[in-house]
Each structure stands twice: as structure tokens, then as C-alpha cells.
C-alpha positions in Angstrom: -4.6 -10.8 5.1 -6.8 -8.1 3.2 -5.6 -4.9 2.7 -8.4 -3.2 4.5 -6.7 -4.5 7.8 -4.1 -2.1 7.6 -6.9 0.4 9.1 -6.5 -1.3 11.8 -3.0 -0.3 12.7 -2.3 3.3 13.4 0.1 5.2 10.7 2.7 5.4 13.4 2.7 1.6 13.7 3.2 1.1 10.1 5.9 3.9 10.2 8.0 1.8 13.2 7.3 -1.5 11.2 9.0 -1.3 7.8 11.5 1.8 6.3 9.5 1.1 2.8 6.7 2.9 4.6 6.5 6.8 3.6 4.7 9.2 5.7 3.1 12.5 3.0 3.3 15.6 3.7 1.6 16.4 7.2 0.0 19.4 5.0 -2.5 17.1 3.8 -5.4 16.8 6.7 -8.6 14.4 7.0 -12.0 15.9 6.8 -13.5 13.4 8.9 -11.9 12.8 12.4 -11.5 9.6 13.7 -12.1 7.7 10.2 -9.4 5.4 9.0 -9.3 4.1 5.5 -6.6 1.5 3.3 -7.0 0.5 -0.2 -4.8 0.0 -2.7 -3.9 3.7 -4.8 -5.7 4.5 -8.0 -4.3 7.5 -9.0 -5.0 10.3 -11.5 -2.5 13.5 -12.0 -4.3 16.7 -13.2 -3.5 20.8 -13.9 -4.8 23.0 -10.8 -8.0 24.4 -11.8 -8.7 21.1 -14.0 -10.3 17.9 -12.7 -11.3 15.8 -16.0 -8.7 13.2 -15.2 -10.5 12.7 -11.6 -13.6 11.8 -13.3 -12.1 9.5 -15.4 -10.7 7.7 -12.3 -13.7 7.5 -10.4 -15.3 6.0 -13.8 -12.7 3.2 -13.8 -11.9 2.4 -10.2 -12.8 -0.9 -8.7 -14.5 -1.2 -4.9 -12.0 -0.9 -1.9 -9.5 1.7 -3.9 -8.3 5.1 -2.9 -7.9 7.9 -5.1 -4.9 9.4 -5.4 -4.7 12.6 -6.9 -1.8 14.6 -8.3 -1.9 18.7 -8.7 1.3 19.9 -7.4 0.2 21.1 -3.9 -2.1 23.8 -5.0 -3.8 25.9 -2.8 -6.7 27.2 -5.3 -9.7 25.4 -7.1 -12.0 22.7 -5.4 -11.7 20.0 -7.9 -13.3 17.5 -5.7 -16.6 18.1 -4.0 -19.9 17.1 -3.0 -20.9 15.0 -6.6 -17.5 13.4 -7.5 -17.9 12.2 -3.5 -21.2 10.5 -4.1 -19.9 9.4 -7.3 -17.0 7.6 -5.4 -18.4 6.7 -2.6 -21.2 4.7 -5.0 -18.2 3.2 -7.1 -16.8 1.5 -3.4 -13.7 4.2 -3.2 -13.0 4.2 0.1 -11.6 7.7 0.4 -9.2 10.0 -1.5 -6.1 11.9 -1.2 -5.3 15.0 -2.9 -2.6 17.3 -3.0 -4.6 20.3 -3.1 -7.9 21.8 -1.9 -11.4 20.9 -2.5 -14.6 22.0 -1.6 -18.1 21.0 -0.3 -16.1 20.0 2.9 -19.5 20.0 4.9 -21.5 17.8 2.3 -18.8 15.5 1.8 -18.4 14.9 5.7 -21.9 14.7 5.7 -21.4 11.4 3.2 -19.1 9.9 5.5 -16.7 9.8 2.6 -13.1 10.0 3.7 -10.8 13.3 2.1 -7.4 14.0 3.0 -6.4 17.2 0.9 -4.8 20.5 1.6 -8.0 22.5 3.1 -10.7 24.0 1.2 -11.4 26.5 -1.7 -14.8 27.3 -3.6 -13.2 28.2 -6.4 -14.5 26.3 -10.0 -12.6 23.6 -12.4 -12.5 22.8 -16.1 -12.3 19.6 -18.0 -10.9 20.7 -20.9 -7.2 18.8 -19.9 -8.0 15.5 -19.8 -4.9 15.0 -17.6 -3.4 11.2 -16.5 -4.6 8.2 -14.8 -3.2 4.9 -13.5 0.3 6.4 -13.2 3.3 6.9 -10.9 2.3 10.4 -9.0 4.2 12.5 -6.5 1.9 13.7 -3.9 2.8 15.2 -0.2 6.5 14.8 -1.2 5.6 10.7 -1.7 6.3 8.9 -5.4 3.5 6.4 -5.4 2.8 3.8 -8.1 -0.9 2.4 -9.0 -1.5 -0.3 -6.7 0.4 0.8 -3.9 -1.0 1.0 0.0 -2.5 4.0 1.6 -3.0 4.0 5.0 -4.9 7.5 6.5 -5.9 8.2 10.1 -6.1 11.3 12.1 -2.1 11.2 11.7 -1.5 11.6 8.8 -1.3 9.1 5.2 1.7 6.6 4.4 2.3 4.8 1.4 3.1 0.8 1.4 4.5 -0.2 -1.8 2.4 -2.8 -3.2 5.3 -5.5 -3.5 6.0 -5.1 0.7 2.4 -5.4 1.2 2.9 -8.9 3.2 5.8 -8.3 5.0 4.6 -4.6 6.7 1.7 -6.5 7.8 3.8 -9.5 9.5 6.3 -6.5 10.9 3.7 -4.5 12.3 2.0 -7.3 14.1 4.8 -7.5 16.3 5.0 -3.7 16.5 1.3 -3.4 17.5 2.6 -6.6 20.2 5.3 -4.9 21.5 3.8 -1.8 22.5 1.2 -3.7 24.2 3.7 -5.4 26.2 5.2 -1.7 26.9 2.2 -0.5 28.0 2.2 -3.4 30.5 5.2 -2.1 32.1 3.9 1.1 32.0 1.3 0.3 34.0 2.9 -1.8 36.6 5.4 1.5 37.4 7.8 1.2 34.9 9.1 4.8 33.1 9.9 4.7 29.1 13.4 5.7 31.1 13.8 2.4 32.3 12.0 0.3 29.4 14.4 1.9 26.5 17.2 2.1 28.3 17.7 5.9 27.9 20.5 6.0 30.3 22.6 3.3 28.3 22.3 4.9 25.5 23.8 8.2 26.7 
């Protein structure tokens, strides 16, 4: 198992395969449609209208990561944009969430560089706080530690804690199974009705 294959499993799957799994905030949207990205969470936690401690990240991440960014859900600022997206994309980030806006949105998308964030604001940043990095944050309503899972697709973004890595993956396995074998039924006239057993359960 690599952690990259958990791209290949849609956030509801995960969701259904383990109650570790948290879903964020569904405030926080992709840029790109249609682009899935997992890595292990390197995170940073800064003051809205600062973004030094982003830098810093971006400086010390290792290839395969996802950013992780911490600013209390703001709506104002683009702290992230076109440059710190080059920047990580060169590092071998393989996306970034933050909770709050950003800006560039067209040259970023034009990277192919994954974002999740809160929309977008043209607003300018500091770096005179240096802020945090490598600790526990709290974004989209999620605690996430260093290390930790993400998972984002057109969905939305949920956090794997690092220590359940193995067992979400053998759990959603036979989630991904299972619904192949419902949409078998499906298909041969079945209803969800009948499959579920609605009317049992009433």
C-alpha cells in the first residue's frame, strides 16, 4: 500500500469504511474539477492577512505531502497564489488545503496544482508573523496532526489519522467491493428498496 492509492477511492468510500475518517467542512471547494489528490498532511497555522509560516512549509515539505493550512476560516487575504503554487508544486506537494481564501485561482488551475480553500480574494499578505508549522491544526471543523491522511476529490476532503492508515485501506477495499456487487443487482432489476431491506427496517 502507498498512500497515494487512497486517490483512488472516492471520499464517500473512505467515509463508509472507517468512523476514524472525518469529512471538513463542505465550505472548503477544489479549484480543479475532477482532480483527486492523498498525501500525508504537512501543516502550517498562520494569522489572516499573514502567510510567512506557508513559506516556511513549502521550504521544508518532502515530495508526495499536502499542505495543510490553518487561518481560522477567513474570508479575506489571498495568502496562497500563483508563486507559492509553483513553488509547491516544484517541491512534489501534491495539493493544499486551506481554511481560507486565496488568489490567482486561474494561474494556479493553469498549473494543474490541486487547492481546496474557501473561494478567492485579491487582497495582499504580510510576513512579518512567522506563524507555526508541523503542528496539530483545526481546519474545516477537522483536528489534524502532521502526518495524517488527506483525501480530496470533487466531494469534499477527509482526514485519515496516520496510525489507521492500514486498516481504512483494507476496510475500504471491501467497501469499494460491495458496491460493485450492488451495482450488479442494480442492474439485473433490483431496487436499493429491496437490496437494503428498507421495508425491514421500518
Amino acid at each position: 500500500m502507498t498512500i497515494s492509492d487512497f486517490a483512488n477511492y472516492p471520499t464517500g468510500n473512505l467515509c463508509n469504511a472507517d468512523p476514524s475518517v472525518r469529512a471538513l467542512s463542505s465550505a472548503l471547494k477544489p479549484l480543479i474539477k475532477g482532480k483527486s489528490i492523498a498525501g500525508p498532511a504537512r501543516t502550517a497555522r498562520i494569522t489572516p492577512g499573514q502567510n510567512a509560516a506557508i513559506h516556511r512549509a513549502v521550504h521544508s515539505c518532502e515530495p508526495g505531502e499536502v499542505l495543510v493550512v490553518e487561518s481560522g476560516g477567513s474570508d479575506r487575504y489571498g495568502p496562497f497564489g500563483d508563486l507559492l503554487a509553483e513553488c509547491s508544486k516544484k517541491k512534489g506537494l501534491v495539493g493544499a488545503v486551506l481554511d481560507c481564501t486565496f488568489r490567482d485561482q486561474k494561474d494556479v488551475a493553469a498549473l494543474g496544482f490541486q487547492v481546496f480553500g474557501r473561494g478567492f480574494h485579491p487582497e495582499a499578505t504580510a510576513k512579518t508573523d512567522p506563524g507555526e508549522i508541523d503542528i496539530p491544526v483545526s481546519v474545516g471543523r477537522v483536528a489534524i496532526h502532521p502526518g495524517d491522511i488527506i483525501v480530496g476529490d470533487d466531494d469534499g476532503i477527509v482526514v485519515i489519522p496516520k496510525d489507521k492508515a492500514a486498516d481504512v485501506m483494507a476496510s475500504v477495499k471491501h467497501v469499494a467491493a460491495k458496491e460493485e456487487s450492488i451495482r450488479a443487482r442494480i442492474q439485473a432489476g433490483e431496487t436499493t428498496y429491496d437490496i437494503f431491506n428498507i421495508g425491514q427496517s421500518q
